[in-house]
C-alpha positions as CSV (number, residue, x, y, z in Angstrom):
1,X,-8.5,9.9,-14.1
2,X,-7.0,6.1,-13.6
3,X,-3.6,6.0,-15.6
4,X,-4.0,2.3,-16.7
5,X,-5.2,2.0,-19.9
6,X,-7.7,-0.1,-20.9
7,X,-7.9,-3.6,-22.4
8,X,-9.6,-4.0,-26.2
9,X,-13.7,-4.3,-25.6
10,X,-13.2,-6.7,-28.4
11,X,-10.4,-8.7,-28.6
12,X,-8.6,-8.0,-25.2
13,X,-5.7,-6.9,-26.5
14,X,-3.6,-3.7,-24.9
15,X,-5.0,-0.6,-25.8
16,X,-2.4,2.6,-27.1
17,X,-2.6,5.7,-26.8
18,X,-3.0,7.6,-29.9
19,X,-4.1,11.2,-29.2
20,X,-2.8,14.0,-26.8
21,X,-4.7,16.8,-26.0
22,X,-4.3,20.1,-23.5
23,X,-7.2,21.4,-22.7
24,X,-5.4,24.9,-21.5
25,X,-4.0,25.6,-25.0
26,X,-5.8,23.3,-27.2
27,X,-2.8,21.5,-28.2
28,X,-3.3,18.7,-30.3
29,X,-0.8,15.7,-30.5
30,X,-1.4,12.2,-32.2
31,X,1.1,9.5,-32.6
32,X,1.9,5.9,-31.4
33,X,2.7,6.9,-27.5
34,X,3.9,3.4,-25.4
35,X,3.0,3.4,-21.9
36,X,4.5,-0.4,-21.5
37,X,8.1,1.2,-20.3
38,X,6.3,2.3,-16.8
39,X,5.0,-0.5,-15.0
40,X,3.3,1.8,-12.3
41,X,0.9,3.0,-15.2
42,X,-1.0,-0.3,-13.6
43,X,-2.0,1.5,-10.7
44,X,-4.7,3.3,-9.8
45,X,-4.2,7.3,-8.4
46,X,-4.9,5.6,-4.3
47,X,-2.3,2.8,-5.3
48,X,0.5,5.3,-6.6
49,X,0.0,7.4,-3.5
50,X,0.6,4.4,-1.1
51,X,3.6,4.1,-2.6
52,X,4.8,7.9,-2.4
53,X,3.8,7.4,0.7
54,X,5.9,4.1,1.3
55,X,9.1,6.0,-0.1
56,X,8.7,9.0,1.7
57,X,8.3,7.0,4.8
58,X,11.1,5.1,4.4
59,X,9.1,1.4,3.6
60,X,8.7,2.2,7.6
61,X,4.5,0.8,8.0
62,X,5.1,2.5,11.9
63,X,5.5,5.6,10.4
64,X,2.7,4.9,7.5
65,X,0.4,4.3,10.0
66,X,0.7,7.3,11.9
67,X,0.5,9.7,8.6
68,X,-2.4,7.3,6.7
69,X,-4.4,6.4,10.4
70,X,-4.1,2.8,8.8
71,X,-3.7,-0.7,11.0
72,X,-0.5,-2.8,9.8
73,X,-2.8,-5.6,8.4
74,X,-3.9,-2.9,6.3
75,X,-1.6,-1.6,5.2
76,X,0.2,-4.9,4.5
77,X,-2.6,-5.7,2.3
78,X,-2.8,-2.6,-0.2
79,X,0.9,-3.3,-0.4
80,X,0.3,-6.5,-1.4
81,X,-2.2,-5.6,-3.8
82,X,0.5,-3.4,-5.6
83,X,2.6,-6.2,-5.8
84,X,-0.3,-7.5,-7.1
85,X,-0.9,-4.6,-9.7
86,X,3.3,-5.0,-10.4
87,X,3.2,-8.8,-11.5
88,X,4.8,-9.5,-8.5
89,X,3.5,-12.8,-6.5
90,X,3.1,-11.5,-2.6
91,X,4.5,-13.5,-0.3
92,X,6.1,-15.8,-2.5
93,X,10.1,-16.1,-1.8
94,X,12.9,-17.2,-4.8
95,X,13.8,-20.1,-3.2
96,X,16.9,-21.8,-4.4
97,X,16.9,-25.9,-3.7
98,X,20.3,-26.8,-2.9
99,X,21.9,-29.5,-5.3
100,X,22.7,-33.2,-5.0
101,X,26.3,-32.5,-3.3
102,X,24.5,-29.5,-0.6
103,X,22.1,-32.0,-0.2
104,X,24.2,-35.0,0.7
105,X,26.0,-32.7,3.7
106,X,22.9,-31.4,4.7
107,X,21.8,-35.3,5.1
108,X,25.7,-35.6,7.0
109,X,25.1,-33.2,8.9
110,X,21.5,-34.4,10.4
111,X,23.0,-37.9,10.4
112,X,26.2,-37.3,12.8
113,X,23.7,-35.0,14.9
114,X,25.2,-31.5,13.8
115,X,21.7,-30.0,12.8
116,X,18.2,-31.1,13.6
117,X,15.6,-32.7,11.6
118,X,13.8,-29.3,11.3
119,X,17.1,-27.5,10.5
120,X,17.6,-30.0,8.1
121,X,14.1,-29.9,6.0
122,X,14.6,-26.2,6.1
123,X,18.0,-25.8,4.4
124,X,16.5,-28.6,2.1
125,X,13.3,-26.8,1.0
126,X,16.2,-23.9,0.1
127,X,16.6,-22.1,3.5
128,X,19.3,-21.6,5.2
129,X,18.5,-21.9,8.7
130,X,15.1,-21.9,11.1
131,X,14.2,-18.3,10.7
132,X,15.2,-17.8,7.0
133,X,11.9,-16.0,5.0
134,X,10.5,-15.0,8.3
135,X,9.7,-11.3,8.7
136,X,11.8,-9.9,11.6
């Protein structure tokens, strides 16, 4: 059984849960429940076993692909799909622009010959040097 719960067939909207039941005991329990506080409720069972199997590992994808028999690229996707599942844009850095002053030393420093033109439109496109955002 997925744990997201479904959108409105009508209108779209979020659907709530309403109704608890145990099978075991017949136990009956209705109310208003919100499922909104726990964002992994977006994932499906595979998804939230990646990521047990992302913490137990240690985020380490050498180790995850020993244990799931996965390829990196692979496994870089599905995590990227959770990301996904999260709200989170993959990929995508917060990148903070510098501001008029940063930029006028930045400009210094390329025209006196301290940094290089690529150094330069890095730290202006908001990083700070030639291998910042790249994955080590």
């Amino acid at each position: 059984m997925a744990n997201k719960i479904p959108t409105c067939p009508v209108c779209g909207g979020e659907m709530t849960i309403t109704h608890l039941h145990c099978p075991v005991d017949d136990v009956e329990v209705s109310g208003h429940f919100n499922t909104g506080s726990n964002p992994f409720s977006a994932l499906t069972p595979e998804q939230l076993q990646f990521v047990v199997t992302f913490v137990r590992c240690e985020g380490r994808y050498n180790r995850m692909e020993e244990e799931m028999k996965l390829s990196y690229p692979t496994l870089r996707s599905r995590f990227n799909e959770i990301l996904g599942a999260l709200g989170f844009e993959p990929g995508k850095e917060d990148i903070v622009k510098p501001g008029i002053d940063e930029r006028r030393k930045i400009l210094e420093d390329l025209d006196t010959g301290k940094i290089s033109a690529e150094e330069a439109q890095l730290r202006l496109a908001g990083k700070k040097e030639p291998n910042a955002g790249t994955p080590a």
